[in-house]
N, C-alpha and C positions, 0 to 999 in steps of 0.2 A: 486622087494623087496630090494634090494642091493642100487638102488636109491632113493628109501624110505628112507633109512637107511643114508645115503650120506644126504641127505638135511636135515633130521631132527640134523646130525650131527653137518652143519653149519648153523642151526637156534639155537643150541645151544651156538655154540661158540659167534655167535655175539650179545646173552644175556651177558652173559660174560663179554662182550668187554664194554657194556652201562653200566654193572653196575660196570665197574671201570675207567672212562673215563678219561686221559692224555690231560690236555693241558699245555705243559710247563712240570712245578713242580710240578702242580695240578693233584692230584690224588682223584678222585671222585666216592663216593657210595651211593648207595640209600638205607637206613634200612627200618627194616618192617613195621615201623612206618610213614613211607611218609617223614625222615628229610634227605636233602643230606645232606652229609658230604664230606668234603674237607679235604686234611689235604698234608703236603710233601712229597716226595719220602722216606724220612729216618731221622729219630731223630737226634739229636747230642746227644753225650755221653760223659758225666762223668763217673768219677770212684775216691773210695779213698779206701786207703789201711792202713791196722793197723797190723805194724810189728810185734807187739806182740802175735797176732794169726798166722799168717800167710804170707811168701815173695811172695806167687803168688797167691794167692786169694785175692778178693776185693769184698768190696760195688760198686755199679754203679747205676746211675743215670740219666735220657732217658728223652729229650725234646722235643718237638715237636711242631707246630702250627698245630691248626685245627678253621676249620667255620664248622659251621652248616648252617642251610639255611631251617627254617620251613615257609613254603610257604609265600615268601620271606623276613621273617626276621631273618635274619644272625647276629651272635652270634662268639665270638672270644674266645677261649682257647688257653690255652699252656698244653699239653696232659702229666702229670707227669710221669713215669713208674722207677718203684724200682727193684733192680735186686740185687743178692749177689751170688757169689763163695766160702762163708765164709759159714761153718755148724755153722749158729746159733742156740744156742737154744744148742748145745753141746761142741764145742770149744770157740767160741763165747758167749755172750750172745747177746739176740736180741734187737730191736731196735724198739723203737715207731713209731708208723705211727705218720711221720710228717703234722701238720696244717698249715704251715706258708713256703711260698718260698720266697728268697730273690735275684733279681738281680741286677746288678748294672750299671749305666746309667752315664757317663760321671762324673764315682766318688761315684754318690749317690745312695744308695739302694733302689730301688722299693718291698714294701712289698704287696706279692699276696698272700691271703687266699686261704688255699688248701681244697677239697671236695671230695669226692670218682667221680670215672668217670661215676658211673652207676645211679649216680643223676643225670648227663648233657643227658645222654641217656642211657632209659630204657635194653637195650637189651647191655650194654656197657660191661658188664662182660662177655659176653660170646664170642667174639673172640678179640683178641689184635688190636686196632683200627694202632699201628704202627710195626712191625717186630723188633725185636731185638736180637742181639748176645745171653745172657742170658736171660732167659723164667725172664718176669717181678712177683714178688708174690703182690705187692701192684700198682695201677693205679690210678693217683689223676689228678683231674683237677685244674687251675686258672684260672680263667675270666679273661679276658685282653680286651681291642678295638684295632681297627686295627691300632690305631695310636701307641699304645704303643709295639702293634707287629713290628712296622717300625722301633722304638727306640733301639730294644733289636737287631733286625736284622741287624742295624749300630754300633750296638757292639761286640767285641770280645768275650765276654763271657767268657773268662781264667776260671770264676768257677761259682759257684752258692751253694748258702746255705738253709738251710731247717730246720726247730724248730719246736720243741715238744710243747705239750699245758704247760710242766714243763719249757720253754724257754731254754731246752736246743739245745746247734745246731750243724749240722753236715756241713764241707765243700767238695764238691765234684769238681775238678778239671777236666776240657776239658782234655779224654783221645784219641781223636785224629784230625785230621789236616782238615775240610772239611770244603767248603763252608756254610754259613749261610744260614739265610732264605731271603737273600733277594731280588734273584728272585722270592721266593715264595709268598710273602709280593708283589713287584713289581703287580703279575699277579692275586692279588687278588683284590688290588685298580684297577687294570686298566680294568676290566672286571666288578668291582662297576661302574667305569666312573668317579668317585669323590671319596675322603675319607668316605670312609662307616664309620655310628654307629650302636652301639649297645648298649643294652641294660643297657650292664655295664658302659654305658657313667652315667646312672643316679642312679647308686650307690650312 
């Protein structure tokens, strides 16, 4: 009985292990829908802060890359996630879910249309596709290709902006010091073979 109980144990774990597979940076899961998903070890994070309410609470702001991979046509995102330390809605007031993200590429702004995450995938609201310090209350997608994921990954990124459909916009500043994406970006062209497309190439 006992070793019953022992093998069924480790036929569990190494489910486990498949459906969240490491190569690299690459961090991989299967949904219930038959699409992998790919996506980095850890977001990068912003954060901005509004003295006027508050010296230690803040807005924060969660980036991430992700592929999907629906039997074999792979799809690029940049995974949004909205976080705040701020009681909005009672010291604060709150804040529009933004439409619009802006990054900036040797100077110039690239503008990506932002979409709820549970568009890109059905079952997307229901666990946090990336871990973060504060619990996210809004998770937006941008379509990107992998080319433009290579461009963002060869930048710093100091900040990133985001606007309302009223064009107003908010700046959220790099709140801390880590590597980019771009061993992650690296080991996703090189396990394509070539510069993959996607979809969003024919936007």
């Amino acid at each position: 009985m006992r070793a019953t109980v022992f093998v069924t144990t480790i036929a569990l774990a190494a489910s486990s292990v498949v459906g969240c597979a490491r190569d690299g940076g690459l961090i991989e899961r299967l949904d219930q829908h038959g699409v992998t998903i790919t996506r980095d070890t850890a977001p990068l994070v912003f954060a901005r802060t509004e003295g006027r309410y508050s010296r230690s609470a803040r807005d924060y702001l969660y980036l991430g890359p992700v592929e999907t991979n629906r039997q074999g046509i792979r799809d690029y995102y940049l995974w949004v996630g909205i976080a705040t330390t701020l009681d909005r809605g009672f010291i604060a007031p709150t804040v529009e879910i933004p439409h619009m993200l802006y990054l900036s590429v040797q100077g110039e702004p690239i503008e990506l249309p932002l979409r709820p995450w549970s568009e890109v995938l059905r079952d997307g609201g229901i666990e946090p596709l990336y871990e973060t310090a504060v619990d996210t209350d809004t998770v937006l997608a941008a379509r990107v290709t992998l080319q433009q994921l290579e461009l963002f990954a060869a930048e710093p990124l100091a900040s990133v902006t985001t606007a309302n459909e009223n064009g107003d916009t908010r700046e959220y500043f790099r709140w801390e010091e880590r590597q980019g994406w771009l061993d992650f970006v690296a080991a996703l062209a090189g396990r394509a073979g070539a510069p993959a497309t996607s979809r969003a190439d024919s936007r």
